[in-house]
C-alpha positions as CSV (number, residue, x, y, z in Angstrom):
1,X,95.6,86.5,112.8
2,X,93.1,85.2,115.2
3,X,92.3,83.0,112.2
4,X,95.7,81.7,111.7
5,X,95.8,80.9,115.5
6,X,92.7,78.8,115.3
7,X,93.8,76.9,112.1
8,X,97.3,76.2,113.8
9,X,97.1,76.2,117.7
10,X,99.0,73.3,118.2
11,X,102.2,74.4,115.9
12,X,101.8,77.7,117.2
13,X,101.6,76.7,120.7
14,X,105.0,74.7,120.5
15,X,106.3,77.9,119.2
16,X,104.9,79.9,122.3
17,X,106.2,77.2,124.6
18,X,109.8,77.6,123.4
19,X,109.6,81.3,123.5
20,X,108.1,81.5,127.3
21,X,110.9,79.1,128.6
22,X,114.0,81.3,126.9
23,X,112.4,84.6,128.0
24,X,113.7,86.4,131.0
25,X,112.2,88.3,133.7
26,X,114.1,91.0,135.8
27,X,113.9,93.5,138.1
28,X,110.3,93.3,138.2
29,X,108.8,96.0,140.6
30,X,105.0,96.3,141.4
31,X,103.5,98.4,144.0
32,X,100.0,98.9,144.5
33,X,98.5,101.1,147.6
34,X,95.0,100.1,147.6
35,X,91.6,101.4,150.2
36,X,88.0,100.9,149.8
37,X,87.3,103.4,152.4
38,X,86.4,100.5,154.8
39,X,89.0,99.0,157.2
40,X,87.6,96.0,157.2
41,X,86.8,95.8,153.5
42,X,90.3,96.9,152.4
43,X,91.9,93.9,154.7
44,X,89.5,91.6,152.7
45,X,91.1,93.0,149.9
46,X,94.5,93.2,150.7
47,X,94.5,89.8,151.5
48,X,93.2,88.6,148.1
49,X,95.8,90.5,146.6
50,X,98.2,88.9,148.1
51,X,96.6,85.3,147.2
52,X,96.4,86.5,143.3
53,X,99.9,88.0,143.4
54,X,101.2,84.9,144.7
55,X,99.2,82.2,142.3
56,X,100.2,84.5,139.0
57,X,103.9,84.6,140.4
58,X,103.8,81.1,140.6
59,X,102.8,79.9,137.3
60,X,104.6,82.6,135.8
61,X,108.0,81.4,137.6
62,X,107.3,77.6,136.0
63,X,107.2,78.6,133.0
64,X,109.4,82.1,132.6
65,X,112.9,82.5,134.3
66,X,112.3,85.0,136.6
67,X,114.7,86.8,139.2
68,X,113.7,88.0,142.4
69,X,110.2,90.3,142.0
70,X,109.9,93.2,144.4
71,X,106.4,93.4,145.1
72,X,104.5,96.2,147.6
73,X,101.3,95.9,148.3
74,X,100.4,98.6,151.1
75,X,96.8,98.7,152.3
76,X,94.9,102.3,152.5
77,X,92.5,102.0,155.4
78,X,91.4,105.5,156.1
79,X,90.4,106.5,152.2
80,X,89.0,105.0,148.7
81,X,92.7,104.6,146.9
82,X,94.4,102.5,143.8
83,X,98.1,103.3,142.5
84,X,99.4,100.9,140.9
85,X,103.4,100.9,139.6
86,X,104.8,98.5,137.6
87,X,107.8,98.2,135.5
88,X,110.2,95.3,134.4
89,X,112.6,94.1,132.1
90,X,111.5,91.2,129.5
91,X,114.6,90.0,127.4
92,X,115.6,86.8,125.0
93,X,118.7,86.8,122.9
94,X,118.5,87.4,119.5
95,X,119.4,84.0,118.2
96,X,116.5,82.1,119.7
97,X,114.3,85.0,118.3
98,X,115.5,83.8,114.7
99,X,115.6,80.3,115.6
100,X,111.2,80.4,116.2
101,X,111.1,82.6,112.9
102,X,113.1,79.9,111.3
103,X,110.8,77.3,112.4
104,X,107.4,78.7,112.2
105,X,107.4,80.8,109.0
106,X,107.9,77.5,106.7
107,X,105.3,75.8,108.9
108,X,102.4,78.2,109.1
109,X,103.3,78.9,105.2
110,X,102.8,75.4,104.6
111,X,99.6,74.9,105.5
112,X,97.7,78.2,104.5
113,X,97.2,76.8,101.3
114,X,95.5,73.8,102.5
């Protein structure tokens, strides 16, 4: 596969391209409770967090539709603590599923015998 990839990136990334803008995100929900055991550390930390959650949201959102995330992020400060909870929906209708399998089988076909 990782071969195929290679050979066709730029075919395969037109098909990846089609498929992230007609996915759709909802009812995403991620929690995380997070210390280091150091108060000062885990505000380091929690702000961070908050700067990676924020840039992956982001790109995500300009390339995915995407409802409303709930996202938690509650700092620990008293102990050394990670749970993380995550859980979402990811759905496409069925047609634009056979619509990429329509257009990339006869393409990546095509050229395997080259």
């Amino acid at each position: 596969l990782f071969k195929t990839y290679i050979k066709n990136k730029d075919k395969i990334s037109y098909i990846v391209k089609y498929i992230a803008v007609k996915l759709k995100i909802r009812d995403l929900y991620f929690k995380l409770s997070m210390g280091t055991g150091n108060a000062a550390a885990t505000g380091i930390l929690y702000g961070a967090v908050w700067i990676a959650i924020g840039s992956i949201i982001t790109y995500i959102r300009s390339w995915i539709s995407m409802k409303e995330p709930k996202i938690i992020v509650v700092p620990v400060f008293g102990s050394v603590h990670l749970i993380v909870d995550f859980s979402c929906i990811i759905s496409m209708k069925l047609g634009h599923i056979i619509n990429v399998g329509i257009r990339a089988i006869p393409m990546l076909l095509t050229d395997n015998g080259k």
